[in-house]
N, C-alpha and C positions, 0 to 999 in steps of 0.2 A: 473214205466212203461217206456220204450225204444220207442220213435219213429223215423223208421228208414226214414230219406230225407237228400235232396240233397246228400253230397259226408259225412254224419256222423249221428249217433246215439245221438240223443237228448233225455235227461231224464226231465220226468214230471208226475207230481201226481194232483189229482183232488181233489177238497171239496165242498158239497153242490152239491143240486141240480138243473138241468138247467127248471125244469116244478116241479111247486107245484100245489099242492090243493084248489082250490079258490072258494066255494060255486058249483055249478054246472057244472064248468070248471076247467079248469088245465092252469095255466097262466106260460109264459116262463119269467124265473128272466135272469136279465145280466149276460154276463160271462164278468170274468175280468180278465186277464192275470197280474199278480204277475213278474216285471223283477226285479232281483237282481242285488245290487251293485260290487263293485270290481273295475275292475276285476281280478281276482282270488278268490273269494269266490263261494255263492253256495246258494241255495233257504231255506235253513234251518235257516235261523236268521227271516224268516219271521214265524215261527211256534215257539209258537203258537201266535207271537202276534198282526198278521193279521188275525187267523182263526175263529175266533169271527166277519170276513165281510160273512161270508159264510153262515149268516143269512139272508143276504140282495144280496148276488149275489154267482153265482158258481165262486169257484176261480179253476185257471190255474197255477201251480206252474210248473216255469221249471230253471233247469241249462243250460247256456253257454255251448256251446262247447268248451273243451279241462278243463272244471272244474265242480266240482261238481260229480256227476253220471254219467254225460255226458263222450262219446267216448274221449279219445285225439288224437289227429293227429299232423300237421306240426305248430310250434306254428306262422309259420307266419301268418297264414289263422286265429291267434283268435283277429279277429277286428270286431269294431265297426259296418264296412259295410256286416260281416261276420254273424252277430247276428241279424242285422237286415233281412236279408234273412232265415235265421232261423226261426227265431221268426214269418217271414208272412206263411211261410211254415209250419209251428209247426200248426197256424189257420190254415190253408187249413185242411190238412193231420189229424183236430178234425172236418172239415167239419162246423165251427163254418162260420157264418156272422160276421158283426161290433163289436169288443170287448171293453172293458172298457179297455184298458191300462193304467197302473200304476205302474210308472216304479219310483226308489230310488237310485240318484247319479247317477255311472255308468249307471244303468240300465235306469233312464230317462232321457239318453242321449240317448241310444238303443229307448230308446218310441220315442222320440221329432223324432228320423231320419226315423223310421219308418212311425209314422203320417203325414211327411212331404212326405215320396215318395209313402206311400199308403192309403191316406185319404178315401178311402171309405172303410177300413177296419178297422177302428177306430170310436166307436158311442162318447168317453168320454175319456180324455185322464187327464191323475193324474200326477204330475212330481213333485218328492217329493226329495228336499237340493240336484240339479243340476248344471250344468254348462252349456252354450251351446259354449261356444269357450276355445281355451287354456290358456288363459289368467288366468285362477283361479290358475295354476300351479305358478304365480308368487307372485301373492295375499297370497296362502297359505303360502310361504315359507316366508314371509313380516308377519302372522299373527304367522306361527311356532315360527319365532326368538323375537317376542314381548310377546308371551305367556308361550311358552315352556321351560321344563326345560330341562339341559346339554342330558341326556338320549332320553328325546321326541325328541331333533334337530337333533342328530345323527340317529335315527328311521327314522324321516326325509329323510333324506339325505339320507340312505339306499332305500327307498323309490326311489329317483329321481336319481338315478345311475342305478336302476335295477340290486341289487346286491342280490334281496333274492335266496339263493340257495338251499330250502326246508323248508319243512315244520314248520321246529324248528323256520327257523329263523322268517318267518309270525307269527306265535304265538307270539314270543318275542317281536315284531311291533307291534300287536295289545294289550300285555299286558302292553307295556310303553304308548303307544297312547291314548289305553283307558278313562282316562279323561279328555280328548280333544274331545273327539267323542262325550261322552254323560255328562252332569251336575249331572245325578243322577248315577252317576257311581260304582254300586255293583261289588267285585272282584271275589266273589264267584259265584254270576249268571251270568258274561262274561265269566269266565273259564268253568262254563257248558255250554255257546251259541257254544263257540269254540271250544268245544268239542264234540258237534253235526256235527261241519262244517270238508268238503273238502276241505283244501286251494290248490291252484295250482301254485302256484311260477311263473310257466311259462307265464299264461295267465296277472301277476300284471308287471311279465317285459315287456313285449311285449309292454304294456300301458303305463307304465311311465318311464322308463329305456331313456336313451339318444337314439332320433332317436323313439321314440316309439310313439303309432298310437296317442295316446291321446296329445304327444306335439307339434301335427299340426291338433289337430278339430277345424273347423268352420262351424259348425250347421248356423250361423244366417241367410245366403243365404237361406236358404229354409225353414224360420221359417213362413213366408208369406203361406205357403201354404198348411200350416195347415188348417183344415174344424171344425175338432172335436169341443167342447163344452174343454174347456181346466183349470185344477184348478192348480195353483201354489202353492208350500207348502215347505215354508221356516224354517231355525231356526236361532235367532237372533242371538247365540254364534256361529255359522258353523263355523269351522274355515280354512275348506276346501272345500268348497263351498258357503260361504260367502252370506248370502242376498243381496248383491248388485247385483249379477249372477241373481237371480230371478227376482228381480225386471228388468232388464236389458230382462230377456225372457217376461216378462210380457207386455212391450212395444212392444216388435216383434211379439207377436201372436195374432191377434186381434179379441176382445172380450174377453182376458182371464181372469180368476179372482186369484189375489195375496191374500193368508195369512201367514203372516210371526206368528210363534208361539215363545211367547216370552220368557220364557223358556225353551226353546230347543235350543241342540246345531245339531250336522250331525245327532247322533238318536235319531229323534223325538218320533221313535216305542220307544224308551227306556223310554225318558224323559217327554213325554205328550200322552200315547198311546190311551187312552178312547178320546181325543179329535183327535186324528189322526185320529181313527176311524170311529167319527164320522161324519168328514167333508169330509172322503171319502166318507162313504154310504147314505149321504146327498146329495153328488152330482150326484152318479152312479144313486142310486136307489131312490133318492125323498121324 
């Protein structure tokens, strides 16, 4: 489904229902908005191994603009502050109240800037192997050249040039990367995730390429003004968003609750998914 706001065409799919059946009444479950990482990727790496929360809350799947399903346009305009207008918009435009947000990497950078400039549109807020400043762009490339091998560094570094120039070459980045990302790393069930996915070349330069929007965020100014109910969710290998990044958000938002999962590296959906699950629809729904 296409939803048409602001200056673009947002793509999003639904799962679950927002009113069940509850004895003599019909009781209304949480909705929770699903943001994807990247950027340049797309809402299909959470299917299906987030749709199994759709027991416990309606889920909201949507892509970024200028990837995914979604409209492209000017690739200036695919930023951070770009998404987060989207994204309040996207709730408006379903007529939704306070959502569960739960946002992965990129995407719970989108949640974190969100929460912060629209706290009453936020009942729960999930930020799952994050960063809230640009500093992990240093950190990584400190963990790439201690871990990585000749192939991964060079991915790397393609990475922070902003040199991919299509599709071929994302693939190729996520197929050397790959066991950096996740510990239980299957070759044949990534080449099927990736093979579900949209990548957008333009939206991963924009982000990380020199001059690009991610190599001057500073979320932390406005991490205070967060309201929500807030769960952190780390993974101890990350090696591009590092546990120390969460523990670091977890000081800044107060009240929130840290769990670092200790075999997990960046995809915890990969590497510990039954307890991802868990400690999300524990939190959402109770």
């Amino acid at each position: 489904m296409l939803a048409t706001i602001r200056d673009t065409a947002i793509w999003f799919d639904i799962d679950g229902a927002g009113l069940v059946p509850e004895g003599g009444a019909m009781r209304e479950r949480p909705t929770g908005f699903l943001i994807h990482g990247g950027p340049g990727s797309d809402h299909s790496g959470f299917k299906p191994s987030m749709s199994p929360l759709a027991q416990h809350m309606q889920l909201v799947y949507f892509d970024h603009r200028g990837q995914g399903r979604s409209a492209r346009g000017d690739p200036a305009r695919y930023t951070l502050d770009e998404n987060v207008e989207d994204m309040e918009a996207l709730r408006r435009h379903l007529g939704l109240g306070p959502i569960a947000s739960i946002g992965t990497s990129y995407g719970g950078m989108v949640a974190m800037a969100h929460a912060a400039r629209y706290p009453e549109a936020v009942s729960h807020l999930v930020l799952i192997v994050t960063a809230a400043h640009a500093g992990f762009h240093d950190r990584a490339r400190q963990i790439l050249r201690e871990r990585g091998n000749p192939e991964q560094i060079a991915a790397g570094e393609m990475l922070w040039a902003g040199g991919f120039r299509g599709e071929a070459d994302l693939e190729r980045y996520y197929e050397a990367m790959g066991p950096l990302y996740s510990r239980r790393w299957d070759t044949a069930a990534a080449a099927a995730t990736r093979g579900r996915a949209i990548h957008s070349p333009d939206a991963i330069n924009q982000a990380f390429g020199p001059g690009g929007f991610l190599r001057k965020l500073d979320l932390r100014p406005e991490l205070a003004r967060i309201t929500a109910p807030t769960l952190i969710l780390a993974g101890r290998h990350d090696w591009i968003c590092p546990p120390e990044f969460s523990e670091e958000i977890h000081r800044l938002i107060p009240g929130s609750t840290l769990r670092i999962f200790e075999d997990s590296s960046h995809s915890i959906r990969v590497d510990e998914p039954e307890a991802l699950r868990a400690a999300i629809a524990g939190f959402v729904a109770g």
